[in-house]
N, C-alpha and C positions, 0 to 999 in steps of 0.2 A: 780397683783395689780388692784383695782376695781377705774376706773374711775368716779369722782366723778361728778354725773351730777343735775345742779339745777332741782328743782322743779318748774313746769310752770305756774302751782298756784300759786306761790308766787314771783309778780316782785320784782325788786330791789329797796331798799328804800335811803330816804336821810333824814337827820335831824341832824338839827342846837346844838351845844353845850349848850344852853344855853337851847333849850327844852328838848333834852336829857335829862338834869341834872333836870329839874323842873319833869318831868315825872317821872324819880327816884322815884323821892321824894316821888311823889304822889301814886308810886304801891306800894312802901315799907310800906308808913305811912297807907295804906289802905287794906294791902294784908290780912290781917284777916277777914275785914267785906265782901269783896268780890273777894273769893281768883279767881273765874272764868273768874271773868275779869280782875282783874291785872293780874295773871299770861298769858292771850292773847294780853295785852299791854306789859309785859316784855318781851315776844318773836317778839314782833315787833322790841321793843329799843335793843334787842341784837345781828339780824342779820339786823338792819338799818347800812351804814354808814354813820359816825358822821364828819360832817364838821365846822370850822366856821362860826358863825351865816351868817357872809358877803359872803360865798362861795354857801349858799345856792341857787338854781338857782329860777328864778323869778315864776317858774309855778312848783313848788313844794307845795303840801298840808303841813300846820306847824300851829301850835299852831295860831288861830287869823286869820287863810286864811279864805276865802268864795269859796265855794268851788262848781262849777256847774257837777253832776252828772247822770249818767243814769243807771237804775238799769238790769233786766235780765226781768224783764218784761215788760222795754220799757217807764217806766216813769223817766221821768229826772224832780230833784230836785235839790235846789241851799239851801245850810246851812253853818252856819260860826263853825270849831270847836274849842270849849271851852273848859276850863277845869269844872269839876262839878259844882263849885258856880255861874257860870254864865248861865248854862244851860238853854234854855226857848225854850222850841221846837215852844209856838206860835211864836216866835220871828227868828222860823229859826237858832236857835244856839243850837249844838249839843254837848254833852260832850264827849269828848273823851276816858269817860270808857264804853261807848255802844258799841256793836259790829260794827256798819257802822262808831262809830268816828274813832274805834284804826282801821279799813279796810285804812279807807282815809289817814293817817298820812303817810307822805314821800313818798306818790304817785304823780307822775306829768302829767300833762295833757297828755291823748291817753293813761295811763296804764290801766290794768284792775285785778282786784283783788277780787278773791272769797273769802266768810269769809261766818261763822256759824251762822243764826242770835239765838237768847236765846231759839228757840223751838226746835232747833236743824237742822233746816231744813238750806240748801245750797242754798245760793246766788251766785249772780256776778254784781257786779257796773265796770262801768268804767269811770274814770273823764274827763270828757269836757273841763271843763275851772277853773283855779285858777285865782279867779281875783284880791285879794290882800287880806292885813291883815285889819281888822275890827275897 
């Protein structure tokens, strides 16, 4: 029997019921216009585990956090993630069908998470600080 051992690439996630259920929504209603990034948002939402909104811990990345990060080349950046209609990168707010939003969702501060960015090329952020919801 083959012992099954996680992958180091991918820490362990958390997320709230109620974003869960709204992210659903939003890969299903969308998975046709951009099946590449919802289907890297649906593999987040289906090895995340899912708690009550209230259980959430307070430096978890979720829908609405502001989020302070540092990338793999050493720049650290502070952004709130949205979901698409709110998006305004001058404003610091990132949607969370971009590669670095669905990277940051149910990460909590000191995790670190490599993600693909759209050129294909391999990253790594790690999150600093969650300072709250926006």
């Amino acid at each position: 029997m083959k012992k099954h051992v996680k992958n180091p690439r991918m820490p362990s996630i958390v997320i709230g019921e109620t974003d869960h259920e709204r992210l659903n929504n939003l890969v299903f209603g969308g998975a046709g216009r951009l099946p590449e990034i919802s289907d890297g948002l649906l593999r987040e939402l289906e090895r995340a585990r899912v708690v009550a909104d209230v259980s959430v811990p307070w430096n978890v990345v979720r829908m609405g956090s502001t989020v302070e990060y540092e990338t793999d080349t050493g720049d650290a950046r502070r952004v709130t993630l949205v979901f698409p209609k709110d998006a305004d990168i001058s404003e610091g707010k990132i949607s969370i069908l971009t590669p670095i939003g669905t990277a940051l969702l149910g990460l909590a501060a000191g995790q670190t998470m490599h993600w693909t960015a759209r050129d294909d090329r391999q990253h790594k952020l790690t999150v600093l600080a969650v300072t709250g919801m926006s």
